[in-house]
C-alpha positions as CSV (number, residue, x, y, z in Angstrom):
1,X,53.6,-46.0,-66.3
2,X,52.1,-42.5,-67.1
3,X,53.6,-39.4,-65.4
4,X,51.7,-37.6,-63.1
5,X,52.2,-33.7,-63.9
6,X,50.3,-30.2,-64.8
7,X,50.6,-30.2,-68.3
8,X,48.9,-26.7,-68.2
9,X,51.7,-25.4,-66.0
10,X,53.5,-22.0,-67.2
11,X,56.7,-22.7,-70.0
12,X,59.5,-21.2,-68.1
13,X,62.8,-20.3,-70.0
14,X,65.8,-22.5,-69.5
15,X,69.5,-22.4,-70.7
16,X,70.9,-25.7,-72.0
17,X,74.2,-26.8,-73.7
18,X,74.1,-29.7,-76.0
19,X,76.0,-31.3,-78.9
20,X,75.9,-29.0,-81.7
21,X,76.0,-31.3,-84.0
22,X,72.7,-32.6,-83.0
23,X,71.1,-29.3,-82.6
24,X,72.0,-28.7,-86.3
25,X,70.0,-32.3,-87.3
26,X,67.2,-32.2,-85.1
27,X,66.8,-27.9,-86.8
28,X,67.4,-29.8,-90.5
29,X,64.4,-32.2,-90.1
30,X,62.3,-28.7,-88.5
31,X,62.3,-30.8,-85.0
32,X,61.3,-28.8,-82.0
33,X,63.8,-28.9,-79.3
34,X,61.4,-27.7,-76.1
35,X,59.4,-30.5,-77.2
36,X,62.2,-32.8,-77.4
37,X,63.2,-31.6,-74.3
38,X,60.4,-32.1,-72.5
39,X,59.4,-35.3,-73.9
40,X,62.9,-36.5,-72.6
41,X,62.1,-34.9,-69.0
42,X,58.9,-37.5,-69.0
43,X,60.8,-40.4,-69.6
44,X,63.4,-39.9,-67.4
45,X,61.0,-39.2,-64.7
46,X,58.6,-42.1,-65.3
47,X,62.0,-44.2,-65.7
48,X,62.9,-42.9,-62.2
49,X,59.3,-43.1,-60.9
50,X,58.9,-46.7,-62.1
51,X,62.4,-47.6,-60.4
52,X,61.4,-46.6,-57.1
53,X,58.9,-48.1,-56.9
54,X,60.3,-51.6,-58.1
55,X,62.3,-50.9,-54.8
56,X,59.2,-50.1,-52.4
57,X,57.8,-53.1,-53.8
58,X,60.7,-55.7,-53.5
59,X,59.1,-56.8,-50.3
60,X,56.0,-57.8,-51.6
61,X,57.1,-59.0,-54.6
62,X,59.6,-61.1,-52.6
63,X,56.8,-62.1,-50.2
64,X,54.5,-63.1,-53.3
65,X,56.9,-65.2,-54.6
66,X,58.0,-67.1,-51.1
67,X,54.0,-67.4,-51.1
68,X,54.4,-69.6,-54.4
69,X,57.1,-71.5,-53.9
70,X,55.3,-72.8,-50.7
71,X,51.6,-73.2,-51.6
72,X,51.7,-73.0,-55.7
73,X,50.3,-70.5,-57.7
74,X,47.0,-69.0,-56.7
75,X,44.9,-70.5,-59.6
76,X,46.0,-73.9,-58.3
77,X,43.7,-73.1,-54.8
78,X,40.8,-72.2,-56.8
79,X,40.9,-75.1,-59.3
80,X,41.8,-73.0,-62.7
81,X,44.5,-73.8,-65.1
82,X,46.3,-70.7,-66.6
């Protein structure tokens, strides 16, 4: 699921505490924390995104699937074999 957001939006400054320990690898192999950071922010947010909607969607997904335990799967009204 790709996140929807401004990608040219401003950089704004942020504080952050994290294990230092981990700071000091991700500097030794030259890795860029904002990017990590950011890169982190997108997949929890499409994680969160895609979660939500699994749960707007239960009732049709449930509704799809009463649908094929009564009549069979789709393909089988219109004569194809999947």
């Amino acid at each position: 699921m790709q996140l929807a957001y401004n990608v040219k939006a401003p950089r704004r400054s942020v504080n952050l505490t994290a294990n230092s320990e981990l700071v000091s690898r991700v500097r030794s192999e030259n890795g860029n924390l904002s990017a990590l950071f950011e890169q982190s922010m997108i997949i929890f947010l499409a994680e969160r995104e895609l979660t939500r909607w699994k749960e707007e969607s239960q009732t049709s997904f449930d509704s799809y699937n009463r649908m094929i335990e009564q009549r069979g799967p789709v393909s089988e009204d219109i004569g194809l074999l999947l």
